[in-house]
Structures are given as structure tokens and as C-alpha cells.
C-alpha positions as a Python dict, from the first residue, in 0.01 Angstrom:
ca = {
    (1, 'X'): (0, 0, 0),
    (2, 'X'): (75, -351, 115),
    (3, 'X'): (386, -533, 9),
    (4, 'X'): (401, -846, -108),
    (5, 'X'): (700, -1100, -133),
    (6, 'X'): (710, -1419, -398),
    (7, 'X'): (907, -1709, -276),
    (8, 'X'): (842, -2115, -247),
    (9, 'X'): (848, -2321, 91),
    (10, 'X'): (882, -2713, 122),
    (11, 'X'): (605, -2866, 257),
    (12, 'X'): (827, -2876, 558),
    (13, 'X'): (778, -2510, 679),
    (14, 'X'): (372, -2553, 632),
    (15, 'X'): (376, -2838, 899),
    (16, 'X'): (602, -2616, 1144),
    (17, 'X'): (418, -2331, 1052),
    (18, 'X'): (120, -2518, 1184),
    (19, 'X'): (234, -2763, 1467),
    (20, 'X'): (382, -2452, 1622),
    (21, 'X'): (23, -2258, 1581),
    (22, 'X'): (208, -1973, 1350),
    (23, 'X'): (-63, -2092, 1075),
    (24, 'X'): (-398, -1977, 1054),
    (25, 'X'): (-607, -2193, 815),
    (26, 'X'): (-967, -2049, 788),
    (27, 'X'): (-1006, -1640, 896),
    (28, 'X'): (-1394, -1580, 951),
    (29, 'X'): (-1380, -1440, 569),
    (30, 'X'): (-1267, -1807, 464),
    (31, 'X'): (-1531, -2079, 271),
    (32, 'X'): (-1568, -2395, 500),
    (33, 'X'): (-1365, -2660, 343),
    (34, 'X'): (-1574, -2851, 55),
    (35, 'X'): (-1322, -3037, -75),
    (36, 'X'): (-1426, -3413, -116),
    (37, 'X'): (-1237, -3743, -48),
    (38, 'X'): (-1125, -3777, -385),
    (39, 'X'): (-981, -3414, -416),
    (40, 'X'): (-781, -3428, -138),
    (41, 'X'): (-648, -3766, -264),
    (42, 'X'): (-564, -3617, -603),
    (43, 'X'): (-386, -3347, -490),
    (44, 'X'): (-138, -3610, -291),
    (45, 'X'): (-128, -3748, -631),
    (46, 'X'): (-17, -3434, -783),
    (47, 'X'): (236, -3351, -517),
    (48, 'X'): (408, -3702, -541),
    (49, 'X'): (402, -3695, -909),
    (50, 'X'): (595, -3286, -886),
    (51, 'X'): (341, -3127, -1062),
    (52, 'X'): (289, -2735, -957),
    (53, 'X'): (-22, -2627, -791),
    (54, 'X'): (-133, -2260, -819),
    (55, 'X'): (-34, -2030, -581),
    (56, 'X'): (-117, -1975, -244),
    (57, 'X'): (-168, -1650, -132),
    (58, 'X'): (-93, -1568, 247),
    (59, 'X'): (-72, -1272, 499),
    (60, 'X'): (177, -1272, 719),
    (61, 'X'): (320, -1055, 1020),
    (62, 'X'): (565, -1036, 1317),
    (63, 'X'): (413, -1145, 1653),
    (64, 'X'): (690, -1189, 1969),
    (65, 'X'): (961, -1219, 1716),
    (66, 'X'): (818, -1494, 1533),
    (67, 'X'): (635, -1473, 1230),
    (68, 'X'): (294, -1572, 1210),
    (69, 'X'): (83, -1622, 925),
    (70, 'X'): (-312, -1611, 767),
    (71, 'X'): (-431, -1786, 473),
    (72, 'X'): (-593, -1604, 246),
    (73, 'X'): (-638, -1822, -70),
    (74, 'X'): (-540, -2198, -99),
    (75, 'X'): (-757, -2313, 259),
    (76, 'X'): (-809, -2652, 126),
    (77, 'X'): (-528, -2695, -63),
    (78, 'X'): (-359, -2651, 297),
    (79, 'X'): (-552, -2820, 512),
    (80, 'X'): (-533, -3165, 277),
    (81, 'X'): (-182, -3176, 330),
    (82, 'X'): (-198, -3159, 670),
    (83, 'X'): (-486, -3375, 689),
    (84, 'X'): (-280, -3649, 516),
    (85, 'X'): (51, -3576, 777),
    (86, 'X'): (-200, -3645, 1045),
    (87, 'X'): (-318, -3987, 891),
    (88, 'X'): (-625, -3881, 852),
    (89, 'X'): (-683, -4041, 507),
    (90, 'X'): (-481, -4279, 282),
    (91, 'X'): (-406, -4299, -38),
    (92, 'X'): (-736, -4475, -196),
    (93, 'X'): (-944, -4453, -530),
    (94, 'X'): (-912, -4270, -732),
    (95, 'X'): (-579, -4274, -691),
    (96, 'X'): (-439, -4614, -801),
    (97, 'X'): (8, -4639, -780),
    (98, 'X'): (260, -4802, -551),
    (99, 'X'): (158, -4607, -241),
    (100, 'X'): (-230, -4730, -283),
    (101, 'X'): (-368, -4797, 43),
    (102, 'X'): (-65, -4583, 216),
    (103, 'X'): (-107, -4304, 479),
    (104, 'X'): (187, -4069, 548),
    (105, 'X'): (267, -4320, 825),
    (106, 'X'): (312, -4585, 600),
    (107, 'X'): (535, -4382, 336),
    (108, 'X'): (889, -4498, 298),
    (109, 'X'): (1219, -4254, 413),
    (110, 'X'): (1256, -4183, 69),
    (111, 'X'): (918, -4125, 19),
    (112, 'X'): (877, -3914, 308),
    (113, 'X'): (1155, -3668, 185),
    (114, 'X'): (992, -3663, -126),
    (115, 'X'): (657, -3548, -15),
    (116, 'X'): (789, -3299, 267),
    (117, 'X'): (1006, -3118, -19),
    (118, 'X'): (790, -3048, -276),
    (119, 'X'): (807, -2651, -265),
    (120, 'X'): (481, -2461, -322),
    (121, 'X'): (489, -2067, -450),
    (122, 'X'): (330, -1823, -204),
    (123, 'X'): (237, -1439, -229),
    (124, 'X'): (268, -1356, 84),
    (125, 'X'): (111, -1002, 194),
    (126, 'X'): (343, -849, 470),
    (127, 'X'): (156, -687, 769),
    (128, 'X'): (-168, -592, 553),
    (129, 'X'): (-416, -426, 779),
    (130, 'X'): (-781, -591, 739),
    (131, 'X'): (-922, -412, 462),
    (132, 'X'): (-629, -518, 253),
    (133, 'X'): (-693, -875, 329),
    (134, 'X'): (-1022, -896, 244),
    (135, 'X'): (-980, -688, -65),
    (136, 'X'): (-698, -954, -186),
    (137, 'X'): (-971, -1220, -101),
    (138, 'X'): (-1251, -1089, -322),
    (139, 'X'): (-1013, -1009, -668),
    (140, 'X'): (-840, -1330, -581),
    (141, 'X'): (-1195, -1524, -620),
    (142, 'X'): (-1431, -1223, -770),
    (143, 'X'): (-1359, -1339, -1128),
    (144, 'X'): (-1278, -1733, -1072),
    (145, 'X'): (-1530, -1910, -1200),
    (146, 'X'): (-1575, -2178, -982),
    (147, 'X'): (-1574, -2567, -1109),
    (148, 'X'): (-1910, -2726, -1108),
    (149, 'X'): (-1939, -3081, -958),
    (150, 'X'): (-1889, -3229, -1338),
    (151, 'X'): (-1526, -3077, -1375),
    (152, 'X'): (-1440, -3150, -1048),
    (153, 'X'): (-1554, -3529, -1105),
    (154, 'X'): (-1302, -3475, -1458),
    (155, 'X'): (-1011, -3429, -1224),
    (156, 'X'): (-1106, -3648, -950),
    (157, 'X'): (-1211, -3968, -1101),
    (158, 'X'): (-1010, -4051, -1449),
    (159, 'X'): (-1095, -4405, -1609),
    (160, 'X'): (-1379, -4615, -1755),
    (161, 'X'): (-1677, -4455, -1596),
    (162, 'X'): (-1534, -4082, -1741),
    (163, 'X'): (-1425, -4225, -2088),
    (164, 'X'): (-1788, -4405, -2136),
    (165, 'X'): (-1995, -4112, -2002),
    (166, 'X'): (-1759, -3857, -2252),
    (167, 'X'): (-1800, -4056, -2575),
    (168, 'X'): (-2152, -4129, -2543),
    (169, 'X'): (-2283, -3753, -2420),
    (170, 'X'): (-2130, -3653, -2808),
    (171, 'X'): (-2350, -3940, -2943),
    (172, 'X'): (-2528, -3745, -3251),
    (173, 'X'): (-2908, -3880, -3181),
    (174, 'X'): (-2872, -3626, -2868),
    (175, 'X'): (-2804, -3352, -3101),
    (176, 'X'): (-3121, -3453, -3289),
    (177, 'X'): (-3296, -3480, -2976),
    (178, 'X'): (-3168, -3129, -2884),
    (179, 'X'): (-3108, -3230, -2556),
    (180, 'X'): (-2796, -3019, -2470),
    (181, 'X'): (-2740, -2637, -2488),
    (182, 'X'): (-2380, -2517, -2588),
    (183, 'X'): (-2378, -2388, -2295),
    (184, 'X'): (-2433, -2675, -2082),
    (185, 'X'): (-2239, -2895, -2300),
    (186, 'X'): (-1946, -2647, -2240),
    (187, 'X'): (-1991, -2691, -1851),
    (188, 'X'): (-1965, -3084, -1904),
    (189, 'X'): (-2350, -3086, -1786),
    (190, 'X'): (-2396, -3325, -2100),
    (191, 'X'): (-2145, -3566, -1966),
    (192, 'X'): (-2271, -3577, -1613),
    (193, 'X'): (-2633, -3644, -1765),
    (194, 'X'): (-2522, -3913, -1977),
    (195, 'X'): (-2378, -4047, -1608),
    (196, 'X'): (-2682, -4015, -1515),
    (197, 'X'): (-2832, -4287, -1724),
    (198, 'X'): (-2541, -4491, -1706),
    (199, 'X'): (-2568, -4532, -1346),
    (200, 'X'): (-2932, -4580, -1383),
    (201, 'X'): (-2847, -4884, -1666),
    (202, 'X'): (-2588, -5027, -1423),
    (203, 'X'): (-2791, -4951, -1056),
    (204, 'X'): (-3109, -4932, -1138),
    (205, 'X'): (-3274, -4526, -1093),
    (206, 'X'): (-3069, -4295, -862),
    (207, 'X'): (-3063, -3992, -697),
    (208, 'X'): (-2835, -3798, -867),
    (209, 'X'): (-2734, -3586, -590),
    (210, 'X'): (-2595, -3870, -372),
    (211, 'X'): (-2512, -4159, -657),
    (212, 'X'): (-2262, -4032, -896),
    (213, 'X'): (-1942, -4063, -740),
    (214, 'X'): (-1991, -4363, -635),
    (215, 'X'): (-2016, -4554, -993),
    (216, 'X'): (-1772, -4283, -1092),
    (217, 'X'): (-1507, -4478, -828),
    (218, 'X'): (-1606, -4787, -851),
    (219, 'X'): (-1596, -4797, -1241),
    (220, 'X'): (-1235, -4630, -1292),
    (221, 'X'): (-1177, -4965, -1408),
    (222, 'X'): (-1448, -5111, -1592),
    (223, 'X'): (-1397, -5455, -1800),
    (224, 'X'): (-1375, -5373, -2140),
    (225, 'X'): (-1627, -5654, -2236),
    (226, 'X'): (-1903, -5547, -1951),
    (227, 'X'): (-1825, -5206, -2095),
    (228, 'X'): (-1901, -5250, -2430),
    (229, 'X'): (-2211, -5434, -2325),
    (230, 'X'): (-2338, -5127, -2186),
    (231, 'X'): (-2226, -4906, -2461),
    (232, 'X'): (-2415, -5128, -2725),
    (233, 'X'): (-2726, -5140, -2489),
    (234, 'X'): (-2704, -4752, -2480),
    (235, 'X'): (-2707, -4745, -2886),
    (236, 'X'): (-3019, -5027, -2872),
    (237, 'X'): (-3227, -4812, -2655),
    (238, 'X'): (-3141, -4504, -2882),
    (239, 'X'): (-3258, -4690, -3200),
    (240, 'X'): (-3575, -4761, -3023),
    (241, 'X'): (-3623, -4416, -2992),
    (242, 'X'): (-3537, -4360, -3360),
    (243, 'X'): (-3830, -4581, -3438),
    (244, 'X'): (-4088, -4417, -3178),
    (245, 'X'): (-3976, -4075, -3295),
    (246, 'X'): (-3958, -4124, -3652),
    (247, 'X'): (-3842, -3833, -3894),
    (248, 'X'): (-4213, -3663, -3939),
    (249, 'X'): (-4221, -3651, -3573),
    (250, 'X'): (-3855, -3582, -3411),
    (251, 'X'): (-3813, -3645, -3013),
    (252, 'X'): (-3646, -3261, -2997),
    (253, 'X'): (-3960, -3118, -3113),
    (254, 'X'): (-4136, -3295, -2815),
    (255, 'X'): (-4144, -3278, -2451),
    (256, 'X'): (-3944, -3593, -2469),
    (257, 'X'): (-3618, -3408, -2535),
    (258, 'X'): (-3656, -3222, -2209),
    (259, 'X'): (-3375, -3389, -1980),
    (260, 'X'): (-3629, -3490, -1726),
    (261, 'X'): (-3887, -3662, -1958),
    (262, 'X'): (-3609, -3801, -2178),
    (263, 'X'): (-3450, -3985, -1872),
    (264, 'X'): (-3772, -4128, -1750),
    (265, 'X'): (-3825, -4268, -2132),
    (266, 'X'): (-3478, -4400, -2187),
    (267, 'X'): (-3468, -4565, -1876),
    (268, 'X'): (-3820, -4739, -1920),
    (269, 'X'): (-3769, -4805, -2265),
    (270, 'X'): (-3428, -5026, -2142),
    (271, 'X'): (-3644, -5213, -1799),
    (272, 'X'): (-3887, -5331, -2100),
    (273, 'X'): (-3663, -5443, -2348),
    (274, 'X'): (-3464, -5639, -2024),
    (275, 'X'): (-3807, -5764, -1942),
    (276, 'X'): (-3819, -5957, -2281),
    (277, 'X'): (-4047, -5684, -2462),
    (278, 'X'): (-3964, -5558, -2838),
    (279, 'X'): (-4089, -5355, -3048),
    (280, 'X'): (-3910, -5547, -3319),
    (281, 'X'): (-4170, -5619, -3640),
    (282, 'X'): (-4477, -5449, -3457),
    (283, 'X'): (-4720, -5122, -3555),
    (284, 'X'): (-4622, -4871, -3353),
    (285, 'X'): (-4915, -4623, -3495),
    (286, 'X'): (-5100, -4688, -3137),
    (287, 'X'): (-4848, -4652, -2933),
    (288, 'X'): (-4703, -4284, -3106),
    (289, 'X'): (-5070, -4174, -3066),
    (290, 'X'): (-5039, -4254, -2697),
    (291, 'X'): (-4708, -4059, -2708),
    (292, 'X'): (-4858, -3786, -2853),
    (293, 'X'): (-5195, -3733, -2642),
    (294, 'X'): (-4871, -3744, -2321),
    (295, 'X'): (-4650, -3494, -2528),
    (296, 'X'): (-4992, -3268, -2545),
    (297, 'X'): (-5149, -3312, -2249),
    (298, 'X'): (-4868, -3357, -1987),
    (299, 'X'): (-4886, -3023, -1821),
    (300, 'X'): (-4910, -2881, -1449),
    (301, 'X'): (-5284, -2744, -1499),
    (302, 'X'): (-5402, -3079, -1670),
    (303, 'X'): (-5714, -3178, -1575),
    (304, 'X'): (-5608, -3535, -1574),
    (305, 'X'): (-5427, -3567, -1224),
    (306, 'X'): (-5188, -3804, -1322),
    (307, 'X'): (-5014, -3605, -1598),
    (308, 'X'): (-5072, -3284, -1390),
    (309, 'X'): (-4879, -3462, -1126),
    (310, 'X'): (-4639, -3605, -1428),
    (311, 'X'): (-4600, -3253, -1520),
    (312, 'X'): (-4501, -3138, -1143),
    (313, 'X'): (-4232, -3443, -1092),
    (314, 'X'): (-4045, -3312, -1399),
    (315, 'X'): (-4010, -2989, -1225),
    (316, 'X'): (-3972, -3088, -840),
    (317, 'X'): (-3715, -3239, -715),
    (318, 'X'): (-3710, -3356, -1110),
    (319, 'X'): (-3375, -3606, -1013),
    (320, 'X'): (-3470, -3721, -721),
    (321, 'X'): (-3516, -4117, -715),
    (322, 'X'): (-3854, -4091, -584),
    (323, 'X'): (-3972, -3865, -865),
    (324, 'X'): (-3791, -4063, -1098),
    (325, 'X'): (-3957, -4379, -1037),
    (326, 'X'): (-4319, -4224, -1028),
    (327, 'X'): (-4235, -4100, -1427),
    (328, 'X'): (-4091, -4462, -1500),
    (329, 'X'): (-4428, -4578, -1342),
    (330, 'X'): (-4581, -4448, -1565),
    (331, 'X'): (-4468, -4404, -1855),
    (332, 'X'): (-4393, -4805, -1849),
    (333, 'X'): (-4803, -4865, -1839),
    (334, 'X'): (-4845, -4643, -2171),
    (335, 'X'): (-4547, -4862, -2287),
    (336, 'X'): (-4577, -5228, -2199),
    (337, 'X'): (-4845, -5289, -2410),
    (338, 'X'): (-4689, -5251, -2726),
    (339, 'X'): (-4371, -5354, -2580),
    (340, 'X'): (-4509, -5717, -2433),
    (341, 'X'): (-4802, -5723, -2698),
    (342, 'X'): (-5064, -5781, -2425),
    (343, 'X'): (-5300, -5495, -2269),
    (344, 'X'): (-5102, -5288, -2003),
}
């Protein structure tokens, strides 16, 4: 049975573990490093500010007198600190302090002492054959349940962006609209959809995959008047919806309250009403009819081609930009004439 000793090291003893090649970062068994910008910044963060980190496990044995040792959990972790001794990154958003802009180069004496001191607690596995490594590997992550790229953004980017996106994903008309599972509102995948559409009212339609981050930097500190401009647009758009949807005929019993179709219609709804158009005093009987023969018809066997191919956007690459703006398309002809009172 492997034994295992507890004990923490300064950040000291990883660099000379490493600069003196006694550290092995990444075994074949390892993940490739996914960490992003922002994480490895906010773990500089956490180190400066002496707040623990979990443990990092390691396996270590004797080689020519000198003791050399494998990581087995806490890769990343690892190779961020290093990363930063090397200069290979400063200190930038999210992170936002005295040492802003700094790389380990740049850090004071007092700093440096600081940073190369903070102790970190290892298990370390002494002389564990290879089956005993990778068997500490898989229970170490067999049962973690890995963050999604929602909580990670939670950790990474704090602020204005976070704090808008939060409060408005618990907005109650998305309950009505049934919108959200509990499930996916316990995974934060309500928040990052509300991002969604915050980006899209402050960038115009994205692709989600590549866009988020970005406005959720840049916006750390948002202006609390441009902010609550946006927050009372969001509420505008959502009465609008109130009125298209009325009571008898509730969004979350329609296709509308599927995420796709209900980001396509949001976002619309808010290019129109920028445009000038209102539905403000008008008979919407036409336009719900419209909405209806969509909400029936919109399917992938359609015989119409447009809402077969409406139908097929929702589902394919659903959140890509492209896809997006096809659905806005159209959805914004059925629209504008009630919207601008002239024929579409």
C-alpha cells in the first residue's frame, strides 16, 4: 500500500523543484492545461490575498539522491504559478489592485517575499508504482464534478456584467415563460443565457461560444447610469412580450419559450423598438395570429421551406451568430409591420 505524507511548501520549493527539472507537470495520464487567462490571473489574486487553495496531490521518489517528483492533481494550478515567475502574463482584468498591470518582474522585494511564501498543502504519494498513480488520479477526479464555463466565469470575472446578468436571469416573467429548468438554473445556465442577451443588447447578436468573456471583462465595471439603461430596456422588451403573449395565450405554452426561439424574439423585438417602432395603442389581433400560424407551423418537416429551415437553425448550431441572425431575419418581417404600422 502506498504511503502518503501531508506537509505545506512555499512557493519557493515549487520553482526549485522545477528550474532544477525535479518537477514533472503533465504525466501522459494528465488533462492538457484549459485554464483561461482570467483563471490563472485569479489564482495570483488568491495567492496574494493568503487565501488557501485545495490540495495538491503529488508522487514523489528518490532518483541519484535527489528527490524527484510527479503531479498528479493540481497541473494547472502549478503551471500558472510558474507561468507568472516566468513573466509570461501580468496581472490584468479581472483582476483590478495595486499590482494591476504587474508581472512577477515588476513586483516589489516585499512583494516578492510575499508571493514566494505562500505555503500550499500537498499529499504527496511516496514511491507509488504506476497503478497506484493512476488509481489516485481517477478517485481524485472520478466524483468531481467539473465547473461548467458559467461557474468558472462566477469566479473569474466579479462586477457589473455578473451582478446584471444574476438579477435579471431571476426576473419572474422567465418563470412564466418557463424558460429555465431547476436544473439548469442550478448550473447557472440561466445566468449565462441572460448574458447572452445582454451582450446581444450591448453588441449587437453574438456567437456565444467566442463572445462572452469578452463583455464579461470589459463590463466588470459598468456605469451605473448606462447600466440601468440596459436593465430598464431589458424590463421594456419583457412588457412587450407581456402584451404579445397575453394571459389566454402564455409565451411558456409556446415554442417561444424555447431558449432558441425566445432569443431570436427578444432580440428582434428590442432592434424594432430602437428602430422607432411601438406597439404602444395598436391591435395586436393580426399580429398574435401571425405568431400563432409560426408557433404551429415552425417545424423541421414543414412544407413551407422557410420555417422548415427556421425549425433546423433552432437546432443547428442554434447559438451560432449566423443562425441567429437568419431567425432575427425573420422573425423581424412577421414583426415590422405591426411594429412600424406599414406592410413588412
Amino acid at each position: 500500500m502506498v504511503q502518503w505524507n501531508s506537509s505545506p511548501h512555499p512557493i519557493s520549493d515549487i520553482w526549485d523543484w522545477s528550474e532544477t527539472g525535479r518537477l514533472e507537470l503533465r504525466p501522459d495520464f494528465q488533462r492538457r492545461e484549459v485554464w483561461s487567462d482570467a483563471a490563472r490571473i485569479m489564482l495570483i489574486d488568491t495567492i496574494f490575498g493568503g487565501v488557501p487553495m485545495p490540495k495538491v496531490f503529488l508522487a514523489s521518489e528518490i532518483r541519484s539522491g535527489k528527490t524527484h517528483r510527479m503531479v498528479i492533481d493540481g497541473q494547472q494550478r502549478l503551471s500558472a504559478i510558474l507561468a507568472f515567475m516566468r513573466n509570461e502574463f501580468r496581472l490584468g482584468r479581472p483582476y483590478t489592485g495595486a499590482l494591476e498591470g504587474k508581472s512577477f518582474a515588476d513586483l516589489s522585494p516585499t512583494d516578492t517575499t510575499k508571493f514566494l511564501s505562500y505555503k500550499i498543502d500537498f499529499n504527496e504519494a511516496v514511491n507509488p508504482t504506476d497503478k497506484e498513480i493512476r488509481e489516485v488520479y481517477a478517485r481524485v477526479n472520478k466524483y468531481t464534478v467539473p465547473l461548467n464555463k458559467q461557474e468558472l466565469r462566477r469566479a473569474d470575472f466579479p462586477g457589473g456584467f455578473l451582478n446584471v446578468s444574476e438579477e435579471l436571469a431571476g426576473h419572474p416573467y422567465l418563470d412564466t415563460a418557463r424558460i429555465f429548468s431547476p436544473a439548469q438554473r442550478r448550473r447557472y445556465a440561466d445566468v449565462e443565457y441572460v448574458s447572452e442577451i445582454l451582450a446581444a443588447m450591448l453588441g449587437g447578436i453574438q456567437d456565444r461560444k467566442n463572445a462572452l468573456d469578452d463583455f464579461y471583462r470589459d463590463f466588470t465595471e459598468w456605469p451605473k447610469k448606462s447600466r440601468q439603461d440596459t436593465e430598464r430596456e431589458f424590463e421594456s422588451i419583457v412588457e412587450i412580450l407581456r402584451q404579445l403573449f397575453p394571459e389566454s395565450w402564455p409565451i411558456g405554452t409556446t415554442r417561444f419559450a424555447q431558449r432558441a426561439d425566445f432569443f431570436s424574439i427578444f432580440v428582434c423585438i428590442l432592434d424594432l423598438v430602437r428602430e422607432g417602432g411601438s406597439v404602444e395603442g395598436k391591435d395586436l389581433t393580426l399580429l398574435q395570429e401571425d405568431l400563432r400560424t409560426l408557433d404551429e407551423c415552425i417545424a423541421p418537416e414543414s412544407r413551407i421551406r422557410l420555417l422548415s429551415e427556421y425549425a433546423i437553425k433552432c437546432v443547428s448550431q442554434a447559438n451560432s451568430a449566423s443562425s441567429r441572425r437568419w431567425r432575427h431575419e425573420l422573425l423581424k418581417h412577421v414583426l415590422s409591420g405591426t411594429f412600424h404600422s406599414k406592410p413588412p
